[in-house]
N, C-alpha and C positions, 0 to 999 in steps of 0.2 A: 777682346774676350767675348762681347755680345755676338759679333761675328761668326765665331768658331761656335759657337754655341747654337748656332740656328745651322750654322755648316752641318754639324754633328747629328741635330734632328731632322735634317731633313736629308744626309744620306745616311743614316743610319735606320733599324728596325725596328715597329712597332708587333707590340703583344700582339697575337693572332686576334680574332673575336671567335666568341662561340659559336657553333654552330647551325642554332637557334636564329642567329642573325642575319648569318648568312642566307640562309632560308627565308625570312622572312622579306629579304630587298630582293632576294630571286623572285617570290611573291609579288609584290606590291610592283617589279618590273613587269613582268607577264602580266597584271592586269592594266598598268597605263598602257602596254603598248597593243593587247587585245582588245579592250573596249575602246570601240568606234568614238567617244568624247573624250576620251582621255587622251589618246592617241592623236587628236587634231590638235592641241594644245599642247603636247608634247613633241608632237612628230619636229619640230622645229628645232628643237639638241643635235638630233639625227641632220636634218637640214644643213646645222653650222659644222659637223665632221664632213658630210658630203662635201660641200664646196672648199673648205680646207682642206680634205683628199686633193682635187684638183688644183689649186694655189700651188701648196706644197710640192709636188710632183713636179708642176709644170715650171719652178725655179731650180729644183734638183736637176733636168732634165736641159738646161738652159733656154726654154721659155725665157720671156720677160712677161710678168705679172701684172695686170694691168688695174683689174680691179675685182671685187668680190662684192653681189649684192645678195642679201637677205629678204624676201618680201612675208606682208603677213599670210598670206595661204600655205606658209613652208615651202614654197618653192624659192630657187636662187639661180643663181648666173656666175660663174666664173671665166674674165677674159684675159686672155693674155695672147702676146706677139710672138709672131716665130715663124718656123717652115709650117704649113700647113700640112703635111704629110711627113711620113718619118716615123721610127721608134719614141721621140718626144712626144709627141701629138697623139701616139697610141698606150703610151701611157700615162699621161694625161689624163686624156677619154675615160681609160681603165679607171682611174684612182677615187672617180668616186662613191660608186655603188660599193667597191669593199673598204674605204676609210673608217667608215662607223666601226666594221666587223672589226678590222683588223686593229684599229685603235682598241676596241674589247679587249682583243686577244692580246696586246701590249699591255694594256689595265693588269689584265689576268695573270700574267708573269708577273708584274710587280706588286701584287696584291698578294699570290703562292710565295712570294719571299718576304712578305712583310711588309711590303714598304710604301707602307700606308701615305706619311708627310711627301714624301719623291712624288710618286701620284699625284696629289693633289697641287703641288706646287708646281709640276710639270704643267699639267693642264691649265693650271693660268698663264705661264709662261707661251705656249699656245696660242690661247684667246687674245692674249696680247699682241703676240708677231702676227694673228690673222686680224686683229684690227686696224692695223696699221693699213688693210690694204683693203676695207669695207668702206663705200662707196654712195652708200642708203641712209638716212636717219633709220629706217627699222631695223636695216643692219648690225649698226653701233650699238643701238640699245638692246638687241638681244646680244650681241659678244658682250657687250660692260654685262651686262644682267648676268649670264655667264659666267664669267670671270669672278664677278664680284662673289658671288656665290660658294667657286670653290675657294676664293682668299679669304673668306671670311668664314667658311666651316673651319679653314688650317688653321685660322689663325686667334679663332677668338674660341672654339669650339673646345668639348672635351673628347680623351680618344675616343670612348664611343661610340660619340655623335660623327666622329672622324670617322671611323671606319664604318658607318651606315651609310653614311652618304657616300664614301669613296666605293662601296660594293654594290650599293644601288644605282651608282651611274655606270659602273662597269658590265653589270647585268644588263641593262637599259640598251648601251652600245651593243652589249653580244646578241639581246631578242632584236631590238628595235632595225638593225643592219638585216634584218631576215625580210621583217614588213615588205620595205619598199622593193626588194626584189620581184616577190609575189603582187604587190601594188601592179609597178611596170608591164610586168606579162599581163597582167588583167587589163590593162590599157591596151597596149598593144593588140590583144587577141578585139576589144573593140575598133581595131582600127584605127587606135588613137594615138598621139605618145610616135608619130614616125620620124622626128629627130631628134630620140632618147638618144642618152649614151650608146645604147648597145647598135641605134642603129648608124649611129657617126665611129663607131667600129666596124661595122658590117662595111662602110665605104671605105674604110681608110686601109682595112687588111684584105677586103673580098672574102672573106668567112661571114657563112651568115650570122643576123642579128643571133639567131636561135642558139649559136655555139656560143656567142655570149654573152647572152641570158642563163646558158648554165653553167658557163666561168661565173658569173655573177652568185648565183645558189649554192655555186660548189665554194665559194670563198667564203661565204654570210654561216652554211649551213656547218664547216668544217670550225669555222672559227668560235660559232657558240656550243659545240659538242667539247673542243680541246680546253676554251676559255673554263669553261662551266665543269670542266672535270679540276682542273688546277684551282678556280674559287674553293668549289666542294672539298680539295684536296685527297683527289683520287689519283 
């Protein structure tokens, strides 16, 4: 009975919140990910979608998944084994400059249909399968730190405080997937940053980095206009 009982809440749907609130984590997103201190302290959520893009991908793709490190400057690493050329390896590459956006834009469809407990419980479910494959003591403690976070807004929390935190990290995903795009090019245009993603795509298909860097823009940029119209419920 207690079973079907947590079955039932967490695929089933929660009240909308007002719209007041909504607004108010669109807010409080847009300034962590706009102010420069808030944003180096945060950038590292962003951080654990990016190299979980790549993970994920590269076992869908049949990679073998080797390991995932987390460091504290928000930078990461994800290795895994395989052909080193091929549609695996390029999308791969791809998966992790748009995983933040695109994970938003997955948020955002089940946030427009309610479903606030799914959300959250998905997302630890997540933190969990990408733990298994972190590599780092800094690693591990920011995924538990993670995790822990969204199991214990589900589970101890009231709806609310559920749906604040579930719309504030989804907002977060939709601005935050934009930064590092715009970051990258500012690297790059210094010279810097010349075995980004985009430029171990430039090698692997012979399209310049430049075409994508704005696959990259075009997928962060589309994803928080579409996510950000279904939060609003437009």
């Amino acid at each position: 009975m207690a079973t079907t009982k947590i079955l039932d809440d967490v695929l089933g749907t929660q009240p909308a919140p007002a719209l007041w609130l909504v607004l108010v984590t669109a807010a409080a997103a847009l300034l962590v990910t706009a102010v420069g201190v808030l944003w180096r302290t945060a950038r590292g959520a962003v951080t654990i979608a990016h190299e979980g893009g790549h993970g994920l991908v590269a076992l869908v793709t049949g990679r073998r998944l080797e390991a995932i490190r987390l460091h504290s400057d928000t930078s990461g690493l994800t290795v895994s084994r395989g052909r080193p050329t091929g549609l695996g390896m390029i999308l791969t590459a791809a998966a992790g400059y748009t995983a933040p956006s695109l994970l938003g834009l997955g948020g955002a469809w089940l946030l427009a249909d309610h479903r606030i407990t799914l959300l959250l419980w998905g997302a630890t479910a997540l933190l969990i399968a990408m733990l298994v494959m972190v590599r780092n003591a800094y690693g591990v403690l920011s995924v538990v730190v993670a995790g822990g976070a969204f199991l214990l807004v589900s589970w101890l929390t009231e709806p609310q405080v559920q749906a604040a935190f579930a719309y504030g990290a989804v907002w977060f995903l939709l601005l935050g997937g934009v930064r590092p795009v715009f970051e990258l090019g500012a690297k790059r245009r210094r010279g810097e940053a010349r075995d980004s993603d985009a430029d171990q795509l430039a090698r692997l298909t012979h399209a310049p980095a430049a075409v994508w860097m704005f696959f990259f823009h075009t997928v962060s940029l589309s994803s928080l206009i579409g996510g950000g119209r279904w939060l609003l419920g437009l």
